[in-house]
C-alpha positions as CSV (number, residue, x, y, z in Angstrom):
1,X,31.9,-22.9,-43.9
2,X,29.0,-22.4,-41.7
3,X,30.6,-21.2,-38.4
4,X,34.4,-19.7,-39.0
5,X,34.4,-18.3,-35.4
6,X,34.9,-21.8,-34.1
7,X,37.6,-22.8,-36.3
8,X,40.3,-21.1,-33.9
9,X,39.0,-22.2,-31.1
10,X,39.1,-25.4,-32.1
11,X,43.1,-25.0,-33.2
12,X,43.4,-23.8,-29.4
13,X,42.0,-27.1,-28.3
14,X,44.5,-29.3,-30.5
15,X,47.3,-26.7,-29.8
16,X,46.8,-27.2,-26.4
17,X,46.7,-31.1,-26.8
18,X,43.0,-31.1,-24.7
19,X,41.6,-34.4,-25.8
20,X,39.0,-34.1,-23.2
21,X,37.5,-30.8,-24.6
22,X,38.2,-32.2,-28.2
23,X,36.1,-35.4,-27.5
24,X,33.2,-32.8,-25.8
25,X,33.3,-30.6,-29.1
26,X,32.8,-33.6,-31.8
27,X,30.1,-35.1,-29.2
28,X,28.3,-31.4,-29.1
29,X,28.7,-30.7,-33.1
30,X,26.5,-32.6,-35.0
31,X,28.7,-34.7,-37.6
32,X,28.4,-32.4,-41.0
33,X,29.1,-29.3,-39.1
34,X,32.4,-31.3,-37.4
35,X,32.9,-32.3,-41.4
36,X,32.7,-28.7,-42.5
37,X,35.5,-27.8,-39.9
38,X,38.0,-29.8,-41.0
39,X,37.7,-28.7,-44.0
40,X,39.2,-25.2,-42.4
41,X,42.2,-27.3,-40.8
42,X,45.4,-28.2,-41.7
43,X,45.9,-32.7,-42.5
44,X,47.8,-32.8,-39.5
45,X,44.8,-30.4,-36.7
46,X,42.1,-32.8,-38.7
47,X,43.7,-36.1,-37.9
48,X,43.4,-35.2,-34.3
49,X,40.1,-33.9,-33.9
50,X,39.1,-37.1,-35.7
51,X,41.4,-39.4,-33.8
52,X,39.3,-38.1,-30.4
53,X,35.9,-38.6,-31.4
54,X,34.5,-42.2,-30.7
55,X,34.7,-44.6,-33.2
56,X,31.4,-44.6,-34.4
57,X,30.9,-40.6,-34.3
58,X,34.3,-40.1,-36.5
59,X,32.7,-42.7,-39.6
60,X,29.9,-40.1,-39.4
61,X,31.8,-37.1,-39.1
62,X,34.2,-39.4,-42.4
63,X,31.0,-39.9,-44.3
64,X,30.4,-36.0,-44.1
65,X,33.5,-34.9,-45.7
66,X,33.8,-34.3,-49.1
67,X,35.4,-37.0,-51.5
68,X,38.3,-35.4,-52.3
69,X,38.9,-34.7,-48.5
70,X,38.0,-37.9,-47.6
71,X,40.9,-39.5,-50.3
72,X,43.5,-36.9,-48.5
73,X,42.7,-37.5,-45.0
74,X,43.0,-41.4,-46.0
75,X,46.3,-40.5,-46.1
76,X,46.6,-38.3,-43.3
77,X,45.3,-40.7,-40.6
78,X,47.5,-43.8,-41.6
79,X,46.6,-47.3,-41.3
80,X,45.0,-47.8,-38.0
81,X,43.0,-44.5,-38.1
82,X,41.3,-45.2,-41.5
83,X,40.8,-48.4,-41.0
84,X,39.2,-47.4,-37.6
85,X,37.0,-44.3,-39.3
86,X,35.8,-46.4,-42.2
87,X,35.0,-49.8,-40.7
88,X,31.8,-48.3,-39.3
89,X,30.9,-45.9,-42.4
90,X,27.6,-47.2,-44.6
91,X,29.4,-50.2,-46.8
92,X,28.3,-48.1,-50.2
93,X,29.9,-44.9,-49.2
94,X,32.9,-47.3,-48.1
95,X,33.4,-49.1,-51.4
96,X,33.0,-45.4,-52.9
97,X,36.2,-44.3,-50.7
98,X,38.2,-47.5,-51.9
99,X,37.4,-46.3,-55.7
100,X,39.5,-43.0,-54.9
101,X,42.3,-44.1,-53.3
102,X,45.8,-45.7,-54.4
103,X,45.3,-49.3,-54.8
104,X,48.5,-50.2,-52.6
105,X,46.9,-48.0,-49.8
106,X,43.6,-50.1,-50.3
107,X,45.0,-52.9,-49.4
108,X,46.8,-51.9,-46.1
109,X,43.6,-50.5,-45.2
110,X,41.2,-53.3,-45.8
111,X,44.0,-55.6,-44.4
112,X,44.0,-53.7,-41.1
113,X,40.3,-53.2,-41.1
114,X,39.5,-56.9,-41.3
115,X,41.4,-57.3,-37.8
């Protein structure tokens, strides 16, 4: 992780339930270092730093997850949320994501995606 220090300060933020700030901080943090955060939190302190970020900024901040993180958090954010963070990712690192992840989840996904 590149900068722990910022870690609990961004647990305060979600703790707090500050969407505001939270929407400031992924705007500020450039997408991989927003990534490598995550990482630190738990499924639950993830889903809503994603879920504040614009549409648009959380695929990028998606893309720069790891796979294996990116299959969990799939299941983390639910329906709406994935389908919202991966409608906007690069279509090859989209159809990458569908490889990893149960096939009855794929289909919820795309199925809510294509609305």
């Amino acid at each position: 992780m590149k900068n722990p220090l910022l870690v609990p300060e961004l647990r305060e933020m979600i703790a707090a339930g500050d969407f505001k700030a939270l929407l400031g901080f992924c705007e500020a943090t450039h997408p991989a270092m927003a990534a490598d955060l995550i990482f630190a939190l738990s499924p639950s302190e993830a889903r809503m730093e994603l879920r504040h970020a614009e549409p648009r900024l959380r695929a990028e901040i998606f893309s720069h997850l790891d796979e294996d993180l990116q299959a969990r958090m799939v299941q983390a954010l639910g329906r709406d949320d994935t389908a919202r963070s991966i409608a906007d990712m690069p279509p090859d690192e989209r159809a990458d994501l569908f490889k990893r992840i149960p096939p009855k989840t794929q289909c919820r996904v795309a199925w809510r995606a294509a609305l």
